[in-house]
C-alpha positions as CSV (number, residue, x, y, z in Angstrom):
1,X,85.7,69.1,-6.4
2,X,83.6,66.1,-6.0
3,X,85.4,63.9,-3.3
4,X,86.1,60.3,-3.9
5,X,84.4,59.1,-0.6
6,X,81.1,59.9,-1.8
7,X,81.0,57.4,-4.5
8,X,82.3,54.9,-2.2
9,X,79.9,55.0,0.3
10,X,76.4,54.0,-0.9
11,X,73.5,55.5,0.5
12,X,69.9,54.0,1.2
13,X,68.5,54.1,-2.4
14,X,72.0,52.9,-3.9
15,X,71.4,49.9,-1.4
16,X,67.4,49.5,-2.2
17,X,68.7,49.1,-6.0
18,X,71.4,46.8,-5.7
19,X,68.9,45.0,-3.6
20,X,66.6,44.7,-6.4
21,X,68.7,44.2,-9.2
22,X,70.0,40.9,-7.0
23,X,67.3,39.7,-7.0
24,X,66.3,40.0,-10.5
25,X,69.6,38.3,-11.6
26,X,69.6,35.6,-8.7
27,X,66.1,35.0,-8.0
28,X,64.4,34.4,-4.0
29,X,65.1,30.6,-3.7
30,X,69.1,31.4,-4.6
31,X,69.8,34.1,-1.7
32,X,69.6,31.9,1.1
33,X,72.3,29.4,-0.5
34,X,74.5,32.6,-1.7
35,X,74.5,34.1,1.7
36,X,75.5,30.4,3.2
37,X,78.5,30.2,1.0
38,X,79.2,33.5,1.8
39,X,79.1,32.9,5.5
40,X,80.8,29.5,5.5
41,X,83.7,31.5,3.3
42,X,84.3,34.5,5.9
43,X,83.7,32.1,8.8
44,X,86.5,30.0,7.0
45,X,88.8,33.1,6.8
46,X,88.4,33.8,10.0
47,X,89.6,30.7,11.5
48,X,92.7,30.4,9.0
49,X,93.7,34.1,10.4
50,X,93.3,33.1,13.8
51,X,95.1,29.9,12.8
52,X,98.1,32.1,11.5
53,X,97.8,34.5,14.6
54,X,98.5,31.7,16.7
55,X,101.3,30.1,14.8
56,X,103.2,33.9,15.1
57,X,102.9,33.4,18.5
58,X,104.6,30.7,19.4
């Protein structure tokens, strides 16, 4: 039997493609703005978990 965990777990070509196809759909000049909304959403996800974190605290 084929186990599950291999199709969840991408390996280096899977990555190279998804890569490419990206950047087909979205273009160079897009990226950089997708990856800042990106990082601006985690970063804000992170604060409003620490935020909770410290409200079960006190």
């Amino acid at each position: 039997m084929i186990s599950l965990s291999i199709f969840l777990a991408p390996g280096p070509w899977q990555i190279v493609l998804i890569v490419v196809i990206v950047l087909l759909l979205f273009g160079g000049k897009k990226i950089p703005e997708l990856m800042r909304g990106l990082g601006s959403g985690i970063k804000e996800f992170k604060d409003a978990s620490k935020e909770e974190d410290t409200d079960k605290k006190e």
